[in-house]
C-alpha positions as CSV (number, residue, x, y, z in Angstrom):
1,X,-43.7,-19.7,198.5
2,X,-44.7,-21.8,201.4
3,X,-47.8,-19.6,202.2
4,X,-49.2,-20.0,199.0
5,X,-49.3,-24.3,198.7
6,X,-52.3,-25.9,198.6
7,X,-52.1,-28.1,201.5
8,X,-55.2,-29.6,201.3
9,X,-55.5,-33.5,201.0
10,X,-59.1,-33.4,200.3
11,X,-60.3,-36.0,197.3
12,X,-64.1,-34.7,197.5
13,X,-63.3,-30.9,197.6
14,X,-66.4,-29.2,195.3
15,X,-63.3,-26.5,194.2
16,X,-61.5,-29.4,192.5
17,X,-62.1,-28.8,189.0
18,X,-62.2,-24.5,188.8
19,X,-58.8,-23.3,187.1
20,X,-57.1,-20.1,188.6
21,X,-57.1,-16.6,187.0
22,X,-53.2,-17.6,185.9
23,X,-54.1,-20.5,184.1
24,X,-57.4,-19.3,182.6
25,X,-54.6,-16.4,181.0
26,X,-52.2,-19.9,180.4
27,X,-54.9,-20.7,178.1
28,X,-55.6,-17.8,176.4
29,X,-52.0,-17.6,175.8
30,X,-51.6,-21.2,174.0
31,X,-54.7,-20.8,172.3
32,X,-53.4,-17.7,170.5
33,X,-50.5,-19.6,169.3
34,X,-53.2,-22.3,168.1
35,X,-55.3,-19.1,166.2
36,X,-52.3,-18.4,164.3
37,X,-52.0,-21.8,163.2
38,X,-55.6,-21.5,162.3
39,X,-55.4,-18.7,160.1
40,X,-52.2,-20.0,158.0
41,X,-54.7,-23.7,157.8
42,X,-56.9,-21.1,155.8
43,X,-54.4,-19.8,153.9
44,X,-53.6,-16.6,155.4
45,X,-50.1,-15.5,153.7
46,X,-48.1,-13.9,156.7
47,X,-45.5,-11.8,155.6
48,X,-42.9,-13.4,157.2
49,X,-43.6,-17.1,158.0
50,X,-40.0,-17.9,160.1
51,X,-41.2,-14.9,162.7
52,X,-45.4,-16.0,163.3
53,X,-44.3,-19.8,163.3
54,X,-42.0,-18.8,166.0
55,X,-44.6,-17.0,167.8
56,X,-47.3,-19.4,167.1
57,X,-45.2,-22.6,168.5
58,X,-44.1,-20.1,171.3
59,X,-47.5,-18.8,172.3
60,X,-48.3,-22.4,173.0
61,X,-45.2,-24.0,174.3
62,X,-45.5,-20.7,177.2
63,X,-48.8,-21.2,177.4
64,X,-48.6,-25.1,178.2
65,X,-45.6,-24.3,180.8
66,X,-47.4,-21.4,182.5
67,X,-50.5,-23.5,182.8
68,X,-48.7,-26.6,184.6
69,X,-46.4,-24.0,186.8
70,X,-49.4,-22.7,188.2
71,X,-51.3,-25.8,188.3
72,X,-48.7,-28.6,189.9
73,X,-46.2,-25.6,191.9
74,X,-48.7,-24.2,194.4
75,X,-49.2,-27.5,195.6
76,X,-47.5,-30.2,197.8
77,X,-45.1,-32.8,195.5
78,X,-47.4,-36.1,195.3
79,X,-50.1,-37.6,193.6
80,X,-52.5,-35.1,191.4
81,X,-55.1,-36.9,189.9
82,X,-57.8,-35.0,191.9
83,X,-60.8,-33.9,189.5
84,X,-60.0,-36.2,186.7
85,X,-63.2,-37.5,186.0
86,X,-65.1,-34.4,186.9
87,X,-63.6,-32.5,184.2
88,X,-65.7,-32.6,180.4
89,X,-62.1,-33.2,178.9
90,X,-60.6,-36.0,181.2
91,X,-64.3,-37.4,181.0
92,X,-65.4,-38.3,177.8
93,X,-67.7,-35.1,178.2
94,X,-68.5,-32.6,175.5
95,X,-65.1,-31.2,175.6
96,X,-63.2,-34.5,175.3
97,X,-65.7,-35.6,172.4
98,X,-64.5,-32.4,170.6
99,X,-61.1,-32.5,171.1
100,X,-60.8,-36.1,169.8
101,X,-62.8,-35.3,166.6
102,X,-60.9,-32.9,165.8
103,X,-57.8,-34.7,166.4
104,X,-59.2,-37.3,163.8
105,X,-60.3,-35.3,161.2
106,X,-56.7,-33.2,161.2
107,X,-55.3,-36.9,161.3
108,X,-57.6,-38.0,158.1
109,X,-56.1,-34.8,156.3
110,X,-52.7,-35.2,157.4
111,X,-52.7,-38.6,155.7
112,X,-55.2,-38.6,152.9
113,X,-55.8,-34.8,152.2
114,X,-52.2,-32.7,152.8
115,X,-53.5,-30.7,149.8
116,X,-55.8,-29.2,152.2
117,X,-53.2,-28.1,154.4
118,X,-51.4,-26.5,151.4
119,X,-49.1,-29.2,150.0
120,X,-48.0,-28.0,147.1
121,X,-50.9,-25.7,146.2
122,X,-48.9,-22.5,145.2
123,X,-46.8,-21.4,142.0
124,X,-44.7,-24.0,140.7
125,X,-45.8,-26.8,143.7
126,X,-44.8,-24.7,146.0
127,X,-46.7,-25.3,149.6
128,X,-49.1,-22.9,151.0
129,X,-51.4,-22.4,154.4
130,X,-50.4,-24.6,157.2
131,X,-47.5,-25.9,155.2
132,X,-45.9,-23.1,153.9
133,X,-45.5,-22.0,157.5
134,X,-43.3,-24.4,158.5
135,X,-41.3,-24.0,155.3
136,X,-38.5,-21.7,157.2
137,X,-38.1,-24.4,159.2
138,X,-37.5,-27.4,157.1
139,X,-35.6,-25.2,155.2
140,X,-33.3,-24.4,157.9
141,X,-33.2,-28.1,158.5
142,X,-33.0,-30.3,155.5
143,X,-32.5,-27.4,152.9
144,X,-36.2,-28.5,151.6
145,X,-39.5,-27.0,151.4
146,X,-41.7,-28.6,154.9
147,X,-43.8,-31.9,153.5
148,X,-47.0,-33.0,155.7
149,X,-44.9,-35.2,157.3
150,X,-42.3,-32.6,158.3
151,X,-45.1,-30.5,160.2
152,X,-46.5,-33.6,161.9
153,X,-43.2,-34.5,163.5
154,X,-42.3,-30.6,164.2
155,X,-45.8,-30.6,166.1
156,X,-45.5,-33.5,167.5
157,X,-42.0,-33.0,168.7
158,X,-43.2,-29.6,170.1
159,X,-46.4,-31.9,172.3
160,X,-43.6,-33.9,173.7
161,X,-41.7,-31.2,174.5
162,X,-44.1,-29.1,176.3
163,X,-45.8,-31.8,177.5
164,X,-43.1,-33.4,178.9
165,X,-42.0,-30.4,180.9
166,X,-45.8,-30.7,182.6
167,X,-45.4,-34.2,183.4
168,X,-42.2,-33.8,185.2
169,X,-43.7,-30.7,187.2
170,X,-46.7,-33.0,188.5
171,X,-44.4,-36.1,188.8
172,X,-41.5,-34.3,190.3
173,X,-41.6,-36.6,193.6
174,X,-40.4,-39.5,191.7
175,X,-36.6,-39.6,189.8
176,X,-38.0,-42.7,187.6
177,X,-40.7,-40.3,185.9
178,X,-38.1,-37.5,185.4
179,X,-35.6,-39.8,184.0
180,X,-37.4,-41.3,181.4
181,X,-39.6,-38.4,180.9
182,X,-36.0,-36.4,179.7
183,X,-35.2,-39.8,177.8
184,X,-38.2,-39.8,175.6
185,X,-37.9,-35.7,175.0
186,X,-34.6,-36.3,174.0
187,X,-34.7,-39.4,171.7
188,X,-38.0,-37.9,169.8
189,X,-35.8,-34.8,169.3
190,X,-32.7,-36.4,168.5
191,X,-33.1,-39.1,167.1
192,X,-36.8,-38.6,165.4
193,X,-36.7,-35.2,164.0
194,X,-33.4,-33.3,164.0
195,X,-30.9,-35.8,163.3
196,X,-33.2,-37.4,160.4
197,X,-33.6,-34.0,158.9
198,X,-29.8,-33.1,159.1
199,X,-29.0,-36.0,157.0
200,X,-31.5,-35.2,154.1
201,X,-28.5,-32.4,153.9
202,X,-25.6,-35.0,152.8
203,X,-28.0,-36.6,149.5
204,X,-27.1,-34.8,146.7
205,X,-27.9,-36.3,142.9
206,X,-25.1,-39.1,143.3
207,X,-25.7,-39.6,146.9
208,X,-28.9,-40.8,148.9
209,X,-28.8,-41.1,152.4
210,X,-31.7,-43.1,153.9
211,X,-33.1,-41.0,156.9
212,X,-35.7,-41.9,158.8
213,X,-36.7,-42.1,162.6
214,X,-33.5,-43.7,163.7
215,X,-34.9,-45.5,166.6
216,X,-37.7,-47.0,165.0
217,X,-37.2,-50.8,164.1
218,X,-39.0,-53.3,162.7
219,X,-42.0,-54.1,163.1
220,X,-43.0,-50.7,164.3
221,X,-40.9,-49.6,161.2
222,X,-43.3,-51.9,158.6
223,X,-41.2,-50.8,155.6
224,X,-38.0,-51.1,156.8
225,X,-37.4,-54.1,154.2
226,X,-39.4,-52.6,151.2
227,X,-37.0,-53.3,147.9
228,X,-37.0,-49.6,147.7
229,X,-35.8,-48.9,151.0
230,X,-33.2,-51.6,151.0
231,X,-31.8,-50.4,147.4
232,X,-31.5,-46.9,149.5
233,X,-29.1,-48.7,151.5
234,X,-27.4,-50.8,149.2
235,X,-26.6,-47.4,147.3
236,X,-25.4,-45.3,150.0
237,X,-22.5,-47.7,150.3
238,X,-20.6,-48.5,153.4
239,X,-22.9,-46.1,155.8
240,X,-26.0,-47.5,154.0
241,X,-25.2,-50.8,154.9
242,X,-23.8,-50.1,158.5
243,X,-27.6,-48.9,159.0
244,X,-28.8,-51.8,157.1
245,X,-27.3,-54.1,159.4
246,X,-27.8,-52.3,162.5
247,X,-31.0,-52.5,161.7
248,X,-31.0,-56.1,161.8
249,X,-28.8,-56.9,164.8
250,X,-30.8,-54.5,166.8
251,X,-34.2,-56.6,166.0
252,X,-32.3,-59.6,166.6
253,X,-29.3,-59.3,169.5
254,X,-29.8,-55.5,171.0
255,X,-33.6,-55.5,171.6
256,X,-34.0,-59.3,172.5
257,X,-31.2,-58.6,175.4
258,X,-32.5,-55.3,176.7
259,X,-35.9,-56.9,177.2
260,X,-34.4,-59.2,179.0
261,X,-32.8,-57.3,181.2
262,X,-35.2,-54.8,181.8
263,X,-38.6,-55.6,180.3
264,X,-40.4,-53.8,177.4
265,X,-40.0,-50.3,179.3
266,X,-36.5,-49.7,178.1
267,X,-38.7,-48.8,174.3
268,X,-41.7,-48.0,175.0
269,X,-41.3,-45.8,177.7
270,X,-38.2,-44.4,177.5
271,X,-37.4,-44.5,173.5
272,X,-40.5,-45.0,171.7
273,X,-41.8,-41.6,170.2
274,X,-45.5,-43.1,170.3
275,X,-45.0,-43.9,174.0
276,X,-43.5,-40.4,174.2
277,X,-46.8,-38.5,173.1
278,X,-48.9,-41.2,175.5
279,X,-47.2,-40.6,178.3
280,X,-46.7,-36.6,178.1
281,X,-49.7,-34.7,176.1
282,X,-52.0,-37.9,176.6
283,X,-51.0,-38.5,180.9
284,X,-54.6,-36.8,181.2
285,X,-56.4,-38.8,179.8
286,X,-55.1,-42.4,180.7
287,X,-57.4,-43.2,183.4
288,X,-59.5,-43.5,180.1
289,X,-58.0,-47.4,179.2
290,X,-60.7,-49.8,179.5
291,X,-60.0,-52.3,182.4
292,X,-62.7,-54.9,181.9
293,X,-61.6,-58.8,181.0
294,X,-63.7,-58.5,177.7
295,X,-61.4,-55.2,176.7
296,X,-58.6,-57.9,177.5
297,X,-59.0,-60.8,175.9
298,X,-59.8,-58.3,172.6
299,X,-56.2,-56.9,173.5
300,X,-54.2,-60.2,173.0
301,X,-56.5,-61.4,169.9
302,X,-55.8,-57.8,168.5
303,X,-52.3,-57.4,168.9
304,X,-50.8,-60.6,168.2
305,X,-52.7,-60.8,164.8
306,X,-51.3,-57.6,163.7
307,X,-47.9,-59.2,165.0
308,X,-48.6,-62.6,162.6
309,X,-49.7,-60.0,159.9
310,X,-46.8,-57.9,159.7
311,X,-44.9,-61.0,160.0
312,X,-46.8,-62.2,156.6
313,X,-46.3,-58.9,155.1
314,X,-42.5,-58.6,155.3
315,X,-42.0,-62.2,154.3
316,X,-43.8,-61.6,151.4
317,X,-42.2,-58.7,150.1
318,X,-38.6,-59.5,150.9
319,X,-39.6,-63.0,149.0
320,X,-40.4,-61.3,145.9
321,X,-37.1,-59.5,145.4
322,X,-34.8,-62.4,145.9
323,X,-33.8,-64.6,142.8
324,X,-35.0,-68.0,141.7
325,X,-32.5,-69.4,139.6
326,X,-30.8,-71.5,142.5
327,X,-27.3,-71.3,139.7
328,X,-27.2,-67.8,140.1
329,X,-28.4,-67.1,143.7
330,X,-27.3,-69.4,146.6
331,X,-30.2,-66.9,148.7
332,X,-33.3,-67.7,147.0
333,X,-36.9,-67.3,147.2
334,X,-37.3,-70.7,148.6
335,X,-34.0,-71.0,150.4
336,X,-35.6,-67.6,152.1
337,X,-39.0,-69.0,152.7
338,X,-37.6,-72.1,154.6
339,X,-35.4,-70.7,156.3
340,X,-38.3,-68.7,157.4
341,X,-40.3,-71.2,158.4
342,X,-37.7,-73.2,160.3
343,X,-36.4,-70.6,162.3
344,X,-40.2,-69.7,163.1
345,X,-40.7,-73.8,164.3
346,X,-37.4,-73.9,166.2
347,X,-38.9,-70.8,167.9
348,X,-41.9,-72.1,168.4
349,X,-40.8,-75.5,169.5
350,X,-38.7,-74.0,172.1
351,X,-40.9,-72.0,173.7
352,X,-43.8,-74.5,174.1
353,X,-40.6,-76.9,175.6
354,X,-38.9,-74.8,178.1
355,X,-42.3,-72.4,178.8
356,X,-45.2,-74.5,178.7
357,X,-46.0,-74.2,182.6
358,X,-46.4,-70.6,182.0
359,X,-48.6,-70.5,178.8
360,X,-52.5,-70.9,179.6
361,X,-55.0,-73.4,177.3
362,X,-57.0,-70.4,175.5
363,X,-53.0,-68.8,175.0
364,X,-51.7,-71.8,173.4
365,X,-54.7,-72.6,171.4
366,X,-54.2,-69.1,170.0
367,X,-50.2,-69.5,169.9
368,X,-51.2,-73.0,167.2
369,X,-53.6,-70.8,165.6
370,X,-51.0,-68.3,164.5
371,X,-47.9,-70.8,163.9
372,X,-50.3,-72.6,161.2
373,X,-51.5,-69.4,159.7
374,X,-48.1,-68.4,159.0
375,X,-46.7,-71.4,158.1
376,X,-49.7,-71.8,155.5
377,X,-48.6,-68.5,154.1
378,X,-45.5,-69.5,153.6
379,X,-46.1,-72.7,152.0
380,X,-48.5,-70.1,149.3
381,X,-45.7,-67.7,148.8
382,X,-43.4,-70.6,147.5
383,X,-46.0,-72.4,145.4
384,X,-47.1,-68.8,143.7
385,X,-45.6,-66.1,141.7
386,X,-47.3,-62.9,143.9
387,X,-46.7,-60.6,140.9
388,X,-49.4,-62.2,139.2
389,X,-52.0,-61.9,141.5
390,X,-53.2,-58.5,141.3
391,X,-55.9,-56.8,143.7
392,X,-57.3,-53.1,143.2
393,X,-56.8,-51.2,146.7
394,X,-60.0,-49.6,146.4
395,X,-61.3,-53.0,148.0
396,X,-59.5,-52.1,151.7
397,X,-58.8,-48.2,151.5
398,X,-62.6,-47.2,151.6
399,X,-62.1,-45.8,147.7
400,X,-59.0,-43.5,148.7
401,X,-56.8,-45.8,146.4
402,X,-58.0,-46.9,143.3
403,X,-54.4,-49.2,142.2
404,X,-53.9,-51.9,141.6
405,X,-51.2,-54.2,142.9
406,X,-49.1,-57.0,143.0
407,X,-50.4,-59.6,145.8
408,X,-47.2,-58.9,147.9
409,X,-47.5,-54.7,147.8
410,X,-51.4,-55.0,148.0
411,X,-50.4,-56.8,151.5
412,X,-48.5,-53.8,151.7
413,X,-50.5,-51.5,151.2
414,X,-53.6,-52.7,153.4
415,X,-50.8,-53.0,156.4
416,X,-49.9,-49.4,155.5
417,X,-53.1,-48.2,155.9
418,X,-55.1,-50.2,158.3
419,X,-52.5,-50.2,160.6
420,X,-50.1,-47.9,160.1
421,X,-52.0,-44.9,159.4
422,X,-55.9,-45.8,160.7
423,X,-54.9,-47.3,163.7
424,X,-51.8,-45.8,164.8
425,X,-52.3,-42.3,164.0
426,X,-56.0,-41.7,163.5
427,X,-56.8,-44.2,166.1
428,X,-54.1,-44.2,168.6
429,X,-53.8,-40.6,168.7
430,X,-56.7,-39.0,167.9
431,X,-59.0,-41.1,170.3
432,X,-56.8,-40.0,173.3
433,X,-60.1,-38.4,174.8
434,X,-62.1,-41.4,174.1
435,X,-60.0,-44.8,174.2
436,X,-56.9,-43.7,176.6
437,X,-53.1,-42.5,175.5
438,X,-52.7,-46.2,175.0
439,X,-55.2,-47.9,172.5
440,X,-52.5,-48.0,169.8
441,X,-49.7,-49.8,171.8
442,X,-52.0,-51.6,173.4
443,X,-54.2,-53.5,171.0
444,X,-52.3,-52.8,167.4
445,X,-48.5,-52.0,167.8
446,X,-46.3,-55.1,166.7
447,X,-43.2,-53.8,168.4
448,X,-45.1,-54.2,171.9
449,X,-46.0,-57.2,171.0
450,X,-43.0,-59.1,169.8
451,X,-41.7,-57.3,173.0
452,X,-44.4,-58.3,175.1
453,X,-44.1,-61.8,174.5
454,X,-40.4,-61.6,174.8
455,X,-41.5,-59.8,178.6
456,X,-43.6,-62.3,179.6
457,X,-41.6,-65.4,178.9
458,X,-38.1,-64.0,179.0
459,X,-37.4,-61.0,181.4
460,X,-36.3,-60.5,184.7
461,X,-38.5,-57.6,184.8
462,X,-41.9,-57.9,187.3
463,X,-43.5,-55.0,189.6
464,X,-43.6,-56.7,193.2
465,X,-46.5,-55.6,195.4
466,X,-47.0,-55.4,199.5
467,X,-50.5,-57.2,199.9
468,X,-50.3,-56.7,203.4
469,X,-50.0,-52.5,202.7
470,X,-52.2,-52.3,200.2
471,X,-55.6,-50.1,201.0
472,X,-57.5,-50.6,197.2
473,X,-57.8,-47.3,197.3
474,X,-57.8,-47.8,193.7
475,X,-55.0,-45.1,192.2
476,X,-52.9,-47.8,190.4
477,X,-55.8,-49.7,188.5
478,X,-57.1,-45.8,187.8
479,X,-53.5,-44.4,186.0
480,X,-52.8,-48.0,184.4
481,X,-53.4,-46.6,180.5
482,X,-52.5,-50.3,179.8
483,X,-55.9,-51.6,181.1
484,X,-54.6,-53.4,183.4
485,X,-56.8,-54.0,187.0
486,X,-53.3,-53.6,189.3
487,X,-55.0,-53.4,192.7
488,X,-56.4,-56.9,192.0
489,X,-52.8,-58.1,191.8
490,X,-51.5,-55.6,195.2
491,X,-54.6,-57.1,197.0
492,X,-53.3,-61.0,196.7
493,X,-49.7,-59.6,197.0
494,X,-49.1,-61.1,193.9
495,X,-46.2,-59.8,191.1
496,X,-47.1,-58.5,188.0
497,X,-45.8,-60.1,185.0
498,X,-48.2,-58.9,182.2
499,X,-47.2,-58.9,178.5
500,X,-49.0,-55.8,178.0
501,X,-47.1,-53.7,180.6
502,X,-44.8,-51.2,179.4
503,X,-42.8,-50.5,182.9
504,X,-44.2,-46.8,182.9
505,X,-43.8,-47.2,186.4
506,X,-47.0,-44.5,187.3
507,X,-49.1,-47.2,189.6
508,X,-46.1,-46.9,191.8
509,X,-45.5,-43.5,191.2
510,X,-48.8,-42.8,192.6
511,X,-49.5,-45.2,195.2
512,X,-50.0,-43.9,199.0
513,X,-48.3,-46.8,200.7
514,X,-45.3,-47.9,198.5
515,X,-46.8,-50.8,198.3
516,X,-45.5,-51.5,194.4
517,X,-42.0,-51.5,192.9
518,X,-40.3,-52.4,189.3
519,X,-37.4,-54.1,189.6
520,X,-35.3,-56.8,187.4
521,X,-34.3,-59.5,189.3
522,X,-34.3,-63.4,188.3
523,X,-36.4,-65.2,186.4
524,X,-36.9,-67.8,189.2
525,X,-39.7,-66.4,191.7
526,X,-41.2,-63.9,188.9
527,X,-44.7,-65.6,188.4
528,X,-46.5,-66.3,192.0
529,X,-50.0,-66.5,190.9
530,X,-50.5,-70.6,192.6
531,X,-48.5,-69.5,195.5
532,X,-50.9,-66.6,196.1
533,X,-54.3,-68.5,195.0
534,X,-53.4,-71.9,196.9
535,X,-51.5,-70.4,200.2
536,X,-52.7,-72.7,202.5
537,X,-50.9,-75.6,200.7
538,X,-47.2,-73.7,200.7
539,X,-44.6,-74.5,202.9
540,X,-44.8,-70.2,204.6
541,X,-41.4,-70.5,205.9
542,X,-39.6,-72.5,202.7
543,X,-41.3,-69.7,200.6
544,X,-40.2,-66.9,202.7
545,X,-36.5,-68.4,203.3
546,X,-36.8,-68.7,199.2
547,X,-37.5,-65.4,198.7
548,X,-35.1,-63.5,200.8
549,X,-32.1,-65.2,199.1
C-alpha cells in the first residue's frame, strides 16, 4: 500500500485537479443511482419500487465511498484542500452554478410543489414518481405511504451518511473530526429519522403520539408551541407531557449548561442535523463563506433579528391560546405577557451589569434596539385582540398563499416561510456552491444565535492560538465556513471568542504548526484582545505567571 501514496507535498502541482480512472468509474457509479431517481421524478412506474430504491440509494452511497477511498487513501493522513479553488464545483464555476440551481429548484418543489414529485397524484391519492418510490420505505417504517417530507429526510439522512464516511476518510489524522463526525451520523439517524418514524407506529385513532426530530428545540423548532402541537401533547397524556416538558427544561437548564461548558459546538456540530449536512456533503465547499467585515456586520444584524422575530412570533401565538377571564385562569394572557417581559428585562439588565466590559458601542446600541422592539410588541399584544386583525398571506408568500389569517398565525406563517423554508432550506442548502455550507447557521438560524450569545458572554469555551508559530499560511481563515478571518487572530496570538463559531474545530484540524487548540477552561483569561493590541503597557511576567496557573 505504501508504494502507491502520493507523497507529494506540492500546493502548485498542475495535476491537482485531474480525478483518477477509479473515481471517474466512482462517479459513473453514483450518478446511476441519481438516473434512477430521475426516471421515477418523471414518473417511470418500476415494477418493484423496494428493489430500484435500494439500488438507486446504493448506487450512490458506493459510489460516494469508492470516490473518497480512492481520493483521500492513496495519500499521506493530513490536510487535503489542494485544488479547491481550481475545481468549476468548489469554485463558483459553471459546475458549482449548476449544481446549486438545481439544488434550489428541487428545494422550491419539495416545499411549494410536492405534487410534482408525485404526492398524491395516483388512484385514490395514492403517491406516484419520486414519491411513490420511497413508499416501501416509509411503509416499512411508520406503516404510511412516504410524504415529501419523508423523502427529504431519507435523502438527507443518506448525504450525511455517505458524506460523513468521506469526511472522516480525509480527516482521519484528527479523533475530534471522527468523533463528532459519528455523533452527527448517528443523532440524524437516530434521533431525526428512524426513531421519529417508529413512533408514528404507536398513534392509532384514540392515540396520537407527537413525533418529530427529537433533537430539535426551540427556536430552531419554530412550532414547537403552536396550540396544535401543544394539544398533541396534552392528548398523548403522561408521555405527551414528559416531551412537553423536556422540551422546556432542555431550552432552559440542559442547553444553557452545555454551552457553558463547552460552547455552541456541543449542537451545532455534533447534534444539529443542519450542521450535519454542512459539515459532511457541504465540507467542499466551505472555503466559499465570505470573510470580509461588511459580510460581518450583515451576520450579527441578520441573525439576531430573526432571533427577536421568532421571539415575537412565539409570544404571540402562545398569547392567544391562554384565557382572559383572570376568575377562571390564574395563567392569563396578560399574566403571560408580563411575565414575558420581565423575565426579558431581568435578562437584559443582567447582562448589560455583570458583561458590559465585553459588549462593544455598535453591539449594545443594537442589543437597546431589540429589547425596545420586543418590549413594544408586547405592550401591542396585551392592548389588542390578534384574532381580529386579519392579513391575506399573499402579501409575504410571493402569491403561493392566498389565506387569510389571524395577526398572530400570519406572524406565523411569514416565519414559516421566510425563514423556515426560504432561508433554511432553499437558501442554506441549496446555495452550498454559491454562499458556503454555512449561510443558514450563520446569518438566519435562531438556535445559533441564542447560543451564540450565550457563547460569547457565558462559556468557558475559546480556541487559543501560538502567535509566535503561526506562518499565515492562510489554511484556517480558508476552511472557516463561519466567515471568520482566523489567521488575523493566530497572527496577534490572540483567543478566539466569536459568537458565531460553532467549535467545528477544522482551522485546527488543518493547521501545519499546531498553532490553534479548543479547549474549555475559565471564564477568567478568555477575552485578550487589549492585552494583545496594547502589549507594551502589560506587566509580561504578571501576565505570563497569570496564565500558567
Amino acid at each position: 500500500m505504501s508504494n502507491k501514496l502520493n507523497h507529494s507535498m506540492s500546493l502548485a502541482t498542475p495535476d491537482a485537479t485531474d480525478i483518477s480512472k477509479k473515481q471517474k468509474i466512482a462517479l459513473a457509479i453514483g450518478i446511476t443511482g441519481l438516473f434512477i431517481l430521475a426516471l421515477a421524478l418523471l414518473n417511470v412506474n418500476f415494477p418493484n419500487k423496494g428493489l430500484f430504491l435500494t439500488i438507486a440509494l446504493g448506487l450512490i452511497s458506493v459510489g460516494t465511498i469508492f470516490y473518497a477511498r480512492d481520493a483521500y487513501l492513496t495519500k499521506l493522513e493530513g490536510i487535503k484542500n489542494d485544488g479547491q479553488w481550481f475545481k468549476s464545483i468548489s469554485s463558483r464555476g459553471l459546475w458549482g452554478w449548476t449544481l446549486g440551481i438545481v439544488l434550489t429548484i428541487f428545494y422550491i418543489v419539495l416545499y411549494f410543489y410536492p405534487k410534482y414529485l408525485g404526492l398524491g397524484q395516483g388512484v385514490n391519492g395514492t403517491n406516484t414518481g419520486l414519491i411513490a418510490l420511497f413508499d416501501p420505505l416509509s411503509q416499512f417504517l411508520s406503516g404510511n405511504n412516504a410524504s415529501e417530507w419523508f423523502v427529504y429526510g431519507a435523502l438527507y439522512t443518506v448525504a450525511i451518511l455517505v458524506f460523513g464516511y468521506k469526511f472522516i476518510l480525509k480527516y482521519r489524522h484528527n479523533k475530534y473530526q471522527q468523533l463528532r463526525t459519528v455523533s452527527v451520523m448517528f443523532f440524524q439517524t437516530a434521533f431525526a429519522f428512524v426513531i421519529p418514524e417508529l413512533m408514528a407506529r404507536l398513534n392509532s385513532d384514540s392515540f396520537s403520539l407527537p413525533y418529530n426530530d427529537l433533537k430539535n428545540m426551540w427556536p430552531l423548532n419554530y412550532y414547537a408551541f403552536d396550540q396544535w402541537r401543544v394539544d398533541q401533547f396534552i392528548n398523548a397524556q403522561s408521555i405527551g407531557l414528559f416531551f412537553l416538558i423536556l422540551g422546556v427544561v432542555t431550552i432552559f437548564v440542559i442547553s444553557p449548561i452545555l454551552t457553558y461548558k463547552y460552547g455552541k459546538r456541543w449542537y451545532c456540530s455534533w447534534v444539529c442535523g443542519c450542521g450535519g449536512l454542512a459539515e459532511t456533503a457541504g465540507d467542499s465547499f466551505r472555503h466559499l463563506s465570505d470573510k470580509g467585515v461588511k459580510a460581518w456586520k450583515f451576520e450579527r444584524w441578520m441573525i439576531n433579528s430573526v432571533l427577536v422575530f421568532s421571539v415575537i412570533m412565539t409570544t404571540a401565538v402562545i398569547s392567544t391560546f391562554l384565557g382572559y377571564d383572570s376568575q377562571k385562569y390564574w395563567f392569563t394572557k396578560n399574566v403571560f405577557l408580563i411575565s414575558v417581559g420581565v423575565f426579558l428585562t431581568l435578562l437584559f439588565a443582567g447582562v448589560l451589569y455583570y458583561k458590559r466590559q465585553q459588549i462593544n458601542k455598535s453591539a449594545l446600541k443594537g442589543a437597546f434596539g431589540f429589547y425596545a422592539l420586543t418590549i413594544a410588541f408586547l405592550v401591542f399584544f396585551a392592548f389588542f385582540d390578534l384574532s381580529q386583525i386579519k392579513i391575506n398571506a399573499s402579501y409575504f408568500s410571493f402569491g403561493l398563499n392566498n389565506k387569510t389569517y389571524n395577526f398572530d398565525s400570519a406572524l406565523r406563517t411569514f416565519y414559516g416561510f421566510g425563514i423556515g423554508s426560504i432561508f433554511s432550506g432553499v437558501i442554506g442548502t441549496g446555495f452550498y456552491p454559491i454562499l458556503g455550507s454555512r449561510a443558514w447557521c450563520r446569518f438566519g438560524c435562531p438556535m445559533a444565535g441564542i447560543l451564540g450569545i450565550q457563547q460569547r458572554l457565558f462559556s468557558k469555551f475559546r480556541i487559543t492560538t501560538n502567535g509566535g508559530q503561526c506562518i499565515s499560511c492562510g489554511n484556517c481563515s480558508n476552511s472557516c465556513e463561519m466567515g471568520i478571518d482566523v489567521r488575523s487572530y493566530a497572527q496577534k496570538g490572540e483567543n478566539i471568542v466569536r459568537s458565531s463559531c460553532v467549535g467545528c474545530g477544522i482551522c485546527s484540524a488543518v493547521c501545519p504548526r499546531g498553532v490553534l487548540k479548543l479547549e474549555n477552561d475559565s471564564m477568567e483569561g478568555r477575552i485578550n484582545s487589549n492585552e494583545i493590541l496594547l502589549g507594551n503597557d502589560v506587566n509580561l511576567i504578571n501576565l505570563v505567571n497569570q496564565n500558567t496557573k
